[in-house]
C-alpha positions as CSV (number, residue, x, y, z in Angstrom):
1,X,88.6,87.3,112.5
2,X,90.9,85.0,110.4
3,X,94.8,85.0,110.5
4,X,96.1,86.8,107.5
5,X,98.7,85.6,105.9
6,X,100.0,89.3,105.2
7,X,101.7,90.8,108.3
8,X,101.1,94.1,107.3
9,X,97.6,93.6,107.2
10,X,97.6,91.6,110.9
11,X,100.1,94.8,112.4
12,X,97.2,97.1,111.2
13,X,94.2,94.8,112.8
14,X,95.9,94.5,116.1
15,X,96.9,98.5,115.9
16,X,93.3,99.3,114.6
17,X,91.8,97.7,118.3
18,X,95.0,99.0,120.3
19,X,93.5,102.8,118.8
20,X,89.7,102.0,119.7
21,X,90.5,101.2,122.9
22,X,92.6,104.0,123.8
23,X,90.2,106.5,122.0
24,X,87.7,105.0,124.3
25,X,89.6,105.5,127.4
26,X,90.3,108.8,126.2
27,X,86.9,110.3,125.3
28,X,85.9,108.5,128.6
29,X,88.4,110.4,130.8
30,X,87.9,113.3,129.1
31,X,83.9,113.5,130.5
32,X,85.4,112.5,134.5
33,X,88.2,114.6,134.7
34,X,87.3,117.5,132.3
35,X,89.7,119.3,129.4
36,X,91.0,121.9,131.7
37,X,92.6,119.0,134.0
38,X,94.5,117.0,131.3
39,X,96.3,120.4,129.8
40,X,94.8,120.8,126.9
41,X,96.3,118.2,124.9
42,X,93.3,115.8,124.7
43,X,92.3,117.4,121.7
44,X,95.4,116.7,119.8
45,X,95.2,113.5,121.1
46,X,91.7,112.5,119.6
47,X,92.1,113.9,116.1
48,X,95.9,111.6,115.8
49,X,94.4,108.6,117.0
50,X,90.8,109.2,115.1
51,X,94.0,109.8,112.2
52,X,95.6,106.5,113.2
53,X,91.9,104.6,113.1
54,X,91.1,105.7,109.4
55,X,95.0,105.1,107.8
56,X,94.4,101.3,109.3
57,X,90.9,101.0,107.8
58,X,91.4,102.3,104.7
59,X,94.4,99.2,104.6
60,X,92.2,96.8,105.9
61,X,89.6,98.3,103.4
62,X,92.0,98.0,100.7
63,X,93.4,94.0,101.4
64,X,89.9,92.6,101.4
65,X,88.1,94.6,98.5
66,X,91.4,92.7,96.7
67,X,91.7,89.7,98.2
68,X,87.8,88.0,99.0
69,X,85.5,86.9,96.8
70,X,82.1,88.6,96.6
71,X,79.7,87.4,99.1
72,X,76.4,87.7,97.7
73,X,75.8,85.8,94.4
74,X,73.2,87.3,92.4
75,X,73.8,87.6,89.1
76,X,74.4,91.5,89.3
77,X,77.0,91.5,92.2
78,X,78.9,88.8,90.1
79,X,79.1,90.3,86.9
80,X,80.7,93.8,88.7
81,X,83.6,91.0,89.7
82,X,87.1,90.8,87.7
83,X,87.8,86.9,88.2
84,X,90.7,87.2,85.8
85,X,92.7,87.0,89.1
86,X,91.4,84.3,90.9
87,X,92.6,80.8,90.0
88,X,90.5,78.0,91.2
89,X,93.5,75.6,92.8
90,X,95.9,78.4,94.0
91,X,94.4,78.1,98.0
92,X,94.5,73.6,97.9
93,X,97.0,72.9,100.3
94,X,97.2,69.0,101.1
């Protein structure tokens, strides 16, 4: 992973791992310690961070569709392109 240069987009990669992980360690307590022992409220839980997980990739989704340049380079995946919006020397930094 790459710095971005939008902070916006870096708060929602570091949140996007922060919300893994605790689903993880949520999903992973749930099996040990059972849904009767945590109240209840693990179920509520899941579905806001599973919520939290999609609103960050969706963003994340959202910068790169705009801001990389197709990968592939047949002549198909290329013409499906809008280049009217990348300029050649905007990224030369010397």
């Amino acid at each position: 992973m790459s710095g971005d240069s939008d902070s916006k987009i870096a708060w929602h990669r570091v949140q996007l791992k922060k919300n893994r992980d605790a689903l993880k360690a949520l999903e992973a307590a749930r099996f040990t310690m059972g849904e009767i022992a945590r109240g209840g409220r693990t179920q509520n839980s899941l579905a806001e961070l599973k919520r939290k997980i999609a609103e960050s990739e969706q963003c994340i989704a959202a910068y790169e569709r705009q801001s990389r340049r197709p990968v592939a380079t047949d002549f198909r995946s290329l013409t499906s392109v809008s280049w009217s919006s990348w300029n050649a020397h905007a990224d030369v930094s010397r």
